[in-house]
N, C-alpha and C positions, 0 to 999 in steps of 0.2 A: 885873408891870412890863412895859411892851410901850413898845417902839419904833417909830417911825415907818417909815421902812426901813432896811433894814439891805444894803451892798452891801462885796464881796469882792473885788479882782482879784488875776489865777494871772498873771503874764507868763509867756511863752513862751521859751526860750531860743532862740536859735539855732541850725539844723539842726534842730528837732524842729517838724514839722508836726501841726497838732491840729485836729479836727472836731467839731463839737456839733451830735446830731440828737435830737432830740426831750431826750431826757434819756439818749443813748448819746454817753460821749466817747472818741473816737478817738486816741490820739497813737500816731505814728513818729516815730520817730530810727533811728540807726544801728546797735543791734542788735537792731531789728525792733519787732513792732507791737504795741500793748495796748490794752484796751478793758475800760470801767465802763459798765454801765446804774445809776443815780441815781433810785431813784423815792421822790421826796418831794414832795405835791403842793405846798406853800407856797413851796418856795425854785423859783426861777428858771433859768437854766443858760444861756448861750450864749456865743459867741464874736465880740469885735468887734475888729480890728485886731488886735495881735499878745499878747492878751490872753484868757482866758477869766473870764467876771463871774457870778458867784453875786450872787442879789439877794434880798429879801422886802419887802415889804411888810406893813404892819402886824403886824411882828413878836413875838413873845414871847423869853424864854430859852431856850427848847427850842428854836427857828427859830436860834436867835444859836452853840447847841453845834453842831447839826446843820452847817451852816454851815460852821463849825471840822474839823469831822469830814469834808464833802466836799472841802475842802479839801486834807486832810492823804493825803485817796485818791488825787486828783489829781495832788499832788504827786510822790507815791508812783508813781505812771505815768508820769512826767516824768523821776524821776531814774534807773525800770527800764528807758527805753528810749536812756536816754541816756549810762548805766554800770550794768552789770548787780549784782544784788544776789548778794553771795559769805558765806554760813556756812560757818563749820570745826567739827566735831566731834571731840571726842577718843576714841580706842580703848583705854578703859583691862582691862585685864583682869591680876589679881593672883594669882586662886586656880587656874585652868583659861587655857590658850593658844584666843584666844577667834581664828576665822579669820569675817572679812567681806568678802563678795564682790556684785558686783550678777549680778544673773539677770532679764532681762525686764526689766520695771518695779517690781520688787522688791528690796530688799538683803536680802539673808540672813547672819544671825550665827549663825555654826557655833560648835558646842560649847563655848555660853555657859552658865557654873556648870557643865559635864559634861552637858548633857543632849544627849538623843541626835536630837532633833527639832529643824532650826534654828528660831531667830524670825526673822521674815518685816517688814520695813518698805514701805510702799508709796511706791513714788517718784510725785510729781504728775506729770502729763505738762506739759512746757514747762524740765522742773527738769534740769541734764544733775550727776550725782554723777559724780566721781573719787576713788578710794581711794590716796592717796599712804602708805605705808609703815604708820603709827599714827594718821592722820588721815584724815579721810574730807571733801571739797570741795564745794559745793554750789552752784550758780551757776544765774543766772535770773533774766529781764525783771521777772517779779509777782513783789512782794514776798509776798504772802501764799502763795503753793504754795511757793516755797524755805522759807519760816518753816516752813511743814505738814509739809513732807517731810522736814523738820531734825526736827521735834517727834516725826514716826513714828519715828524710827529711832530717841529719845531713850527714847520709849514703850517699845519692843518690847524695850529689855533694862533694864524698870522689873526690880526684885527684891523681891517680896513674900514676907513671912515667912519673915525673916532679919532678924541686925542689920544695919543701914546702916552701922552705928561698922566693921566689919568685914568686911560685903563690900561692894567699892564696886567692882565691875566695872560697866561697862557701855559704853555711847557718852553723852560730855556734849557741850555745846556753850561753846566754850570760846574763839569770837570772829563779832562778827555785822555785817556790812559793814567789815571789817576792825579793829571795835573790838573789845577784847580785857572777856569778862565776867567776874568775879571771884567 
């Protein structure tokens, strides 16, 4: 099935200024600045008035997802620089008094199940963690390194060979731009 062309527009909000070079998009807002390179040679990219336009020409389906997909990046750069993206994780620990602390750009979970070596999470850089009491805060412009550095930390106290029904210590994620996951 193909289309004739296919075009897209991003409006711009307000206070966020946005640049398109080549297929690098710039946006700032007020808490600071993000940037995507897009390389897909059939789709289009630029910026006209207070709008960014994705376009193709003699498009297919796969032009028409892709499309959809740069979109929702863009978007995603628009809504990180304009209120930052906030994960909470939860500290649960039932069997062993589990202590998480940050070190460098690392979190470190002490004396998780008893072991005597911590697990080690790697924080992205752009990502700032705060550990309030049993929760641990995540906040940052790119959506994608706050989701990463939520996911390391959820990684690094996976529990292999054990039951789950039984031990369920670790760090979950337990609300993601302030919605709550279940």
């Amino acid at each position: 099935m193909r289309f004739k062309e296919l075009k897209q527009e991003i409006e711009i909000p307000y206070g966020i200024e946005a640049s398109v070079e080549d297929n690098l998009i710039k946006i700032k807002g007020q808490k600071g600045e993000n940037h995507r390179a897009f390389h897909y040679p059939k789709i289009k990219i630029f910026k006209q008035d207070n709008k960014i336009i994705l376009s193709a020409k003699n498009a297919t389906k796969k032009e028409k997802t892709m499309m959809g997909t740069i979109n929702s990046h863009i978007n995603n750069l628009i809504k990180g620089v304009d209120r930052a993206f906030i994960y909470k994780l939860k500290i649960c620990s039932g069997h062993f008094p589990m202590k998480v602390v940050i070190e460098g750009n690392n979190v470190l979970i002490n004396n998780f199940l008893g072991e005597k070596i911590p697990r080690k999470a790697k924080i992205i850089p752009g990502v700032k963690v705060k550990i309030e009491g049993s929760e641990i805060l995540l906040e940052g412009i790119d959506k994608e390194s706050v989701a990463q550095t939520s996911a390391n930390i959820e990684l690094a106290t996976r529990i292999t060979n054990r039951d789950r029904r039984i031990f369920q210590d670790g760090c979950y994620i337990i609300s993601k731009d302030g919605k709550e996951i279940n």
